[in-house]
C-alpha positions in Angstrom: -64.5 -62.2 -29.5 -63.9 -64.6 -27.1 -60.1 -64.3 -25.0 -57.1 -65.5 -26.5 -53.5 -65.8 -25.3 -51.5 -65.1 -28.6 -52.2 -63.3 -31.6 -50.5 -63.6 -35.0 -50.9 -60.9 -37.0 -50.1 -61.2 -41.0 -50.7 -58.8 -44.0 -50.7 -59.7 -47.3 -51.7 -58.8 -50.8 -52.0 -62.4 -51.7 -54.3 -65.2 -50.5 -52.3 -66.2 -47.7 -52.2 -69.3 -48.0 -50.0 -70.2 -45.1 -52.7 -69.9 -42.6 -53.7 -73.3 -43.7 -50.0 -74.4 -42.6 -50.5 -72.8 -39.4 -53.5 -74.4 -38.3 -52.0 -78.0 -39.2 -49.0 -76.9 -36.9 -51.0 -75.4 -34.1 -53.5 -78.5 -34.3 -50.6 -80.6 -34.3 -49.3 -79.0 -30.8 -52.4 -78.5 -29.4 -52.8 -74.4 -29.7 -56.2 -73.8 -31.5 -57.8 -72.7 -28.4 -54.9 -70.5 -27.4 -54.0 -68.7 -30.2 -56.1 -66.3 -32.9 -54.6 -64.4 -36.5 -55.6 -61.2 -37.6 -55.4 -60.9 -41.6 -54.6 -57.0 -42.6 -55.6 -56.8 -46.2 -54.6 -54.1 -48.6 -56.2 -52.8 -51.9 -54.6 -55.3 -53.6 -55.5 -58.6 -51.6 -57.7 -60.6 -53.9 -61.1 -61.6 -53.0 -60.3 -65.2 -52.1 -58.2 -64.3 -49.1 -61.8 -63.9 -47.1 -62.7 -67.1 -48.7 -59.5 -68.7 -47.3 -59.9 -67.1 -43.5 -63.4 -68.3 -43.2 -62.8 -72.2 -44.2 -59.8 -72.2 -41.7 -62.2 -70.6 -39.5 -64.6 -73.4 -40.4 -61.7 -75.7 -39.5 -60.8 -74.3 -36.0 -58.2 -71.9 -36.2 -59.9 -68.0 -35.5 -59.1 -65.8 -38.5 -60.3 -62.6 -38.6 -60.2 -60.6 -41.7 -59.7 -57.4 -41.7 -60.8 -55.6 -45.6 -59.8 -52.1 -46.0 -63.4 -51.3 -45.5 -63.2 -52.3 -41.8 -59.6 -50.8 -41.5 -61.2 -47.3 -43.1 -63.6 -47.4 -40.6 -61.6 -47.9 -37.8 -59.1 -45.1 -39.5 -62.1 -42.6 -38.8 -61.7 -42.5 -35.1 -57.7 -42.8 -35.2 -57.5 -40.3 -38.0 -54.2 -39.1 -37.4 -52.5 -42.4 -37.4 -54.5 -43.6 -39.7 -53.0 -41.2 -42.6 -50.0 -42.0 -41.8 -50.4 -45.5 -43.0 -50.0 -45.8 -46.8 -52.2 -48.4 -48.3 -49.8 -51.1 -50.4 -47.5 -51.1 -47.8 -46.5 -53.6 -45.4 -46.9 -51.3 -42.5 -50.6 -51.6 -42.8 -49.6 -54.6 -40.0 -49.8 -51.8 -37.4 -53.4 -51.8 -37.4 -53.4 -55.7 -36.9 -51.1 -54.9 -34.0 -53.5 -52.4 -32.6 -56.3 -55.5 -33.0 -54.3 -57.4 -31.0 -53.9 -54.9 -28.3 -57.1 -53.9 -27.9 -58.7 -57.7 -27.8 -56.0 -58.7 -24.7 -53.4 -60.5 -26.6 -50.8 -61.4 -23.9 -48.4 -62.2 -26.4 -47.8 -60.9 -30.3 -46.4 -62.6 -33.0 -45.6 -61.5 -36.3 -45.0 -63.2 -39.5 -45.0 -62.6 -43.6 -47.4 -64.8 -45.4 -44.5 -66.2 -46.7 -42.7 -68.1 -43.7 -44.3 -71.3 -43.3 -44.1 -73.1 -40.1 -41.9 -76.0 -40.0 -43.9 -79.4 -38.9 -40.6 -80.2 -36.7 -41.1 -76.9 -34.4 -44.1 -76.8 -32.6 -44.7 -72.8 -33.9 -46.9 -71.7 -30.4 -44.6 -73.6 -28.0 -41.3 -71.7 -28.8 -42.8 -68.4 -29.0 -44.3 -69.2 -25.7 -40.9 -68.8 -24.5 -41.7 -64.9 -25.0 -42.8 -63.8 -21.7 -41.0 -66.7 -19.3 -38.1 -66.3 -17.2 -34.7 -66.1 -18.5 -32.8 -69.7 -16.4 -29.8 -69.3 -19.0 -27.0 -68.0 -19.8 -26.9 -64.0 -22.0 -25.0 -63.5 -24.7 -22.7 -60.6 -25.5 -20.4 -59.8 -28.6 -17.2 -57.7 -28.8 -18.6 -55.6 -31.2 -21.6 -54.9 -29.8 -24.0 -56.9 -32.5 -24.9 -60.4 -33.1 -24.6 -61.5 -37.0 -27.7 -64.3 -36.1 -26.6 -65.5 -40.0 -23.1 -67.3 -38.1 -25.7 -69.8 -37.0 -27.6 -70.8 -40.2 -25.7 -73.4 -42.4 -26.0 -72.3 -46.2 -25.8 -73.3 -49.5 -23.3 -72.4 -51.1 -21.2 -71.6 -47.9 -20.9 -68.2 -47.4 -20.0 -65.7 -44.9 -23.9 -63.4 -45.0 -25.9 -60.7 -42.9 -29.0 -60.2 -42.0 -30.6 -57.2 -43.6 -30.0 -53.8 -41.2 -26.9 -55.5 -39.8 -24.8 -51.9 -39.9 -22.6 -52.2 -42.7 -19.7 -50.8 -41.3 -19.3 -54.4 -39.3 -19.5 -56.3 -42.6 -16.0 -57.6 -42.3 -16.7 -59.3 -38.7 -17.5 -62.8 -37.1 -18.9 -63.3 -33.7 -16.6 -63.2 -31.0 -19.0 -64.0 -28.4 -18.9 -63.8 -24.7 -21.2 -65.3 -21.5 -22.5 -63.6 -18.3 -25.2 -65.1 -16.4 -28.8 -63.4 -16.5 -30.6 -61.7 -13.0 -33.0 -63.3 -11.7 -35.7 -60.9 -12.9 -34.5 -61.4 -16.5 -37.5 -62.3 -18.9 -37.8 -63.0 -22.6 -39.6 -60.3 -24.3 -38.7 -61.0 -27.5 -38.5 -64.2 -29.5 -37.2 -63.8 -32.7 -37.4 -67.1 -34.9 -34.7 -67.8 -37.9 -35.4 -69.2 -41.4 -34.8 -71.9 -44.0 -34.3 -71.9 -47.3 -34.3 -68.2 -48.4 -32.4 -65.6 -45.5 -33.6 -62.5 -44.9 -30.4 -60.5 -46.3 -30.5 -57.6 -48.3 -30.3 -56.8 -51.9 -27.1 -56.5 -52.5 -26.5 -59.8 -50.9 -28.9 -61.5 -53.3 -27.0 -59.9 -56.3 -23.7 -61.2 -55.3 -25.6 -64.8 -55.7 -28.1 -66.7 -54.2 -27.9 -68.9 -51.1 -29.7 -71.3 -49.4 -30.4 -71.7 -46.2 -30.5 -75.2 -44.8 -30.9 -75.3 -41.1 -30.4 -73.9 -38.1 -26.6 -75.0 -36.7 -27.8 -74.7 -32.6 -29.2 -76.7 -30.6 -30.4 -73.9 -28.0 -31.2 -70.3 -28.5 -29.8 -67.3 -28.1 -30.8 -64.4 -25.5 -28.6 -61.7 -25.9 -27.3 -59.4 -23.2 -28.7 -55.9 -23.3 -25.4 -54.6 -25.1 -25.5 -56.7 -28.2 -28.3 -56.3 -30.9 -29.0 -57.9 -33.7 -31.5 -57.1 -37.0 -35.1 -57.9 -35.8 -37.8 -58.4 -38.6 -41.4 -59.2 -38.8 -41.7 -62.7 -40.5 -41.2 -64.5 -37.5 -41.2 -62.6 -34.4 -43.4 -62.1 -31.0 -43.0 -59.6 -28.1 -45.0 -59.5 -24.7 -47.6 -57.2 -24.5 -46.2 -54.7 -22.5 -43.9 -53.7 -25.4 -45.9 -53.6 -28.7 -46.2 -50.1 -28.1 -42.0 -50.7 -28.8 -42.8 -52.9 -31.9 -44.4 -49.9 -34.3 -43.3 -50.9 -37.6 -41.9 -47.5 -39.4 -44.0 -46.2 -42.6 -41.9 -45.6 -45.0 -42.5 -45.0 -48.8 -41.5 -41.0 -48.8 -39.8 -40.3 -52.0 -36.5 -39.2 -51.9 -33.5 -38.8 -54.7 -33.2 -42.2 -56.5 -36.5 -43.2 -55.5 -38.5 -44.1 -52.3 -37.2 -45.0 -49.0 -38.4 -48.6 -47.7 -37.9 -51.8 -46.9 -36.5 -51.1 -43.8 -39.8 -50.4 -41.7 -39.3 -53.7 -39.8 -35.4 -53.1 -39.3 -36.3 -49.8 -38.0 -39.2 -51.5 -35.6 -36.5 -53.6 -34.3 -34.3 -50.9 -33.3 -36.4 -48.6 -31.3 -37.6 -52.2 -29.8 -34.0 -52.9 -28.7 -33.4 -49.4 -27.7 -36.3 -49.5 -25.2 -35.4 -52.4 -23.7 -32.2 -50.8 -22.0 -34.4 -50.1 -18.7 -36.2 -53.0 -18.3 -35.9 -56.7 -17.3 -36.6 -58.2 -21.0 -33.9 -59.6 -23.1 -34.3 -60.8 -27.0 -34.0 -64.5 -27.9 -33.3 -65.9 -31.5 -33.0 -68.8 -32.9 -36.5 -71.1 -33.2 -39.2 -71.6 -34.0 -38.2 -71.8 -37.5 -40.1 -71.0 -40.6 -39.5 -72.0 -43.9 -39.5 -68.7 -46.3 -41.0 -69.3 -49.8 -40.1 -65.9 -50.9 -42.5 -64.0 -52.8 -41.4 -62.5 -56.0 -38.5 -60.1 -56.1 -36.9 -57.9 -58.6 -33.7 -57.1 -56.8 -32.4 -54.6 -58.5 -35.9 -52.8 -57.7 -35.2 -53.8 -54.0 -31.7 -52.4 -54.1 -33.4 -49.3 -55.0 -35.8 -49.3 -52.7 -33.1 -50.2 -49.6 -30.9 -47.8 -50.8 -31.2 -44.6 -48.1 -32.5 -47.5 -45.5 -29.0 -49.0 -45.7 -27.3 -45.6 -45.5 -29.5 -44.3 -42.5 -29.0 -47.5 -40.7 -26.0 -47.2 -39.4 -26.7 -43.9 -38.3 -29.7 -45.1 -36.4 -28.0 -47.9 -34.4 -25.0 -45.7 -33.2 -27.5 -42.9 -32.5 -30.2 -45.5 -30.2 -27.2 -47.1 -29.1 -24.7 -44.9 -28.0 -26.6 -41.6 -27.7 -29.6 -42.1 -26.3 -30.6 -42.5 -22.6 -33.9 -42.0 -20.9 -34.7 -42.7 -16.9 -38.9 -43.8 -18.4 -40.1 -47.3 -17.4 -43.4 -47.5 -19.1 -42.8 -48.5 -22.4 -45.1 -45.8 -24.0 -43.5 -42.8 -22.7 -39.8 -44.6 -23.7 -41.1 -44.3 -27.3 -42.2 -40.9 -26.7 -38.6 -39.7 -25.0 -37.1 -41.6 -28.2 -39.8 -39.8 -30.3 -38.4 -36.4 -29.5 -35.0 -37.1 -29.0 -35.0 -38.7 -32.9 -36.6 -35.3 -34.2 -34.1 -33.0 -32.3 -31.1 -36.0 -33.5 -32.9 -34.8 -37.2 -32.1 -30.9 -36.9 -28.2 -31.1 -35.6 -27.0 -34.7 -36.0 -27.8 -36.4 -39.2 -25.3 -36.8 -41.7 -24.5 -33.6 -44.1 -24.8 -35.8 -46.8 -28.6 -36.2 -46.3 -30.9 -34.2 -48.6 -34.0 -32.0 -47.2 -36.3 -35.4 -47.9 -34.5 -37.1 -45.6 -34.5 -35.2 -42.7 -38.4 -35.0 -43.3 -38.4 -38.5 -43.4 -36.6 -38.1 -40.3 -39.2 -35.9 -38.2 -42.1 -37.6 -40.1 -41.2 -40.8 -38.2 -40.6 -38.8 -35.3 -44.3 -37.6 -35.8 -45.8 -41.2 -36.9 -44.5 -42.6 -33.4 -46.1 -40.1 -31.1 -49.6 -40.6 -33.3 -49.0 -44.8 -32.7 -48.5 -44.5 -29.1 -51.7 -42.0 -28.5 -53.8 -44.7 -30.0 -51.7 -47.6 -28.4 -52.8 -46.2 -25.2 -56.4 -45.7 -26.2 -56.9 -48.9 -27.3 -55.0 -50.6 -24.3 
């Protein structure tokens, strides 16, 4: 496989039909040289998918498709990993991560196969901005997070959150403050908003829908090392130095009330932000935006499904935030300090309220990171 500077990586159980949308974009720009996407099918990705990759292949655009037949083979020699990754699940992305990785991407993006790029962004150029000096200006919140739904104008007009945003800072608004960025101070992270249908949780969506209708700035937003903000994976890329940071959590362990989910990206995004703290890279969001044609969702079933995600979350943040320091540099043994310290935070600092499936849950992640980064260094 011949070199290529960025990688999108997508998985789907549909025929994803917004690769044809990305190769009109990147065609548009002038990107098809520069950039391959990885496909990570699951058991229930119809047949027509490979159909799909190979006539945009046909086209230009380099789409590899990945069928659970290739992914069980590469599983053999990553086997303790690989069990760790449920099929049906949209952590199965890790393994187009690990793709990316191992065939020299310099720069990762991520998106669902139902964000569409937007023909007024040029998709590739923004998320070029991942891995570029910082010239501007950081931003930094009194409370610590950025609500990055201030800065999307909706329909009807309503005061929203991104999904993760910890809930017990649901009844603030930016108060935002500037500082001037080092002159070491890279993007590592771009992480591109969305049109039409937010990405807030379910019990936003059953207080009513909203719209989204555009983005309200005309610049981005890189934000100082002591705010975070919800990162997902519909629209976001990292440099290659910190996908190892980027391991999307499995989750699907069942718990009381049902299964524990929907928050593997949220999660992702977290431990990403947390191993930032040492390092010259700082998180931008606002564009590229994508247009997000939800797939089908039952939200009661979602609520469900959030449930314990939404209870743990703020946990998590106060635990990365506030709790956890390490004096690592290299981005693999970061997540290996935060591996342990998240399995000892599991025996004598999670909540009381938390039943024994929890705190499995707990040390199972702990377990699933240090199997992600042995292969992230074998493949790198």
């Amino acid at each position: 496989m011949k070199y290529f500077e960025n990688h999108i990586v997508i998985t789907t159980i549909y025929v994803p039909q917004v690769i044809e949308c990305l190769f009109r974009n990147l065609s548009k720009y002038g990107h098809l040289d520069s950039t391959c996407v990885w496909i990570v099918a699951d058991k229930k990705t119809p047949a027509q998918a490979k159909e799909l990759c190979q006539s945009v292949t046909n086209d230009g655009l380099q789409v590899t498709y990945l069928d659970i037949e290739q992914q069980d083979s590469w599983g053999r020699k990553h086997r303790e990993f690989y069990s760790r990754i449920p099929y049906n699940n949209e952590t199965r992305r890790n393994i187009g991560y690990l793709y990316a990785l191992e065939y020299g991407c310099e720069r990762l993006i991520s998106i669902d196969d139902d964000n569409w790029p937007t023909d007024d962004d040029d998709f590739i150029g923004l998320h070029s901005d991942t891995g570029n000096k910082l010239t501007g200006q950081l931003t930094s919140d009194n409370i610590k997070f950025h609500n990055v739904c201030e800065h999307l104008e909706t329909k009807p007009s309503r005061h929203i959150y991104p999904r993760g945003f910890p809930f017990k800072l649901r009844d603030t608004q930016n108060t935002t403050k500037h500082s001037q960025s080092n002159h070491e101070a890279t993007i590592g992270v771009t992480a591109g908003l969305w049109t039409k249908e937010p990405d807030i949780d379910a019990i936003t969506w059953l207080n009513g829908n909203v719209e989204s209708i555009r983005y309200t700035n005309q610049d981005n937003i890189v934000l100082h090392h002591d705010t975070w903000t919800p990162i997902n994976t519909q629209n976001t890329s990292v440099v290659r130095s910190l996908i190892p940071a980027f391991f999307c959590i499995p989750m699907g362990n069942n718990v009381p009330g049902g299964r524990i989910e929907r928050y593997g990206d949220i999660w992702a995004g977290y431990f990403l932000q947390a191993a930032l703290q040492n390092t010259d890279f700082y998180v931008n969001i606002g564009r590229p935006i994508v247009e997000h044609r939800r797939n089908p969702h039952n939200y009661l079933d979602d609520l469900r499904h959030e449930y314990w995600g939404m209870l743990l979350t703020d946990w998590l943040t106060d635990l990365l935030k506030y709790e956890f320091r390490t004096t690592e540099s290299d981005t693999c043994e970061v997540m290996l300090h935060m591996s342990d310290f998240l399995s000892a935070s599991a025996s004598n600092k999670i909540p009381h309220w938390c039943p024994p499936e929890v705190v499995d849950f707990i040390h199972g992640t702990s377990t699933s990171i240090n199997e992600w980064i042995k292969v992230c260094k074998a493949v790198n």
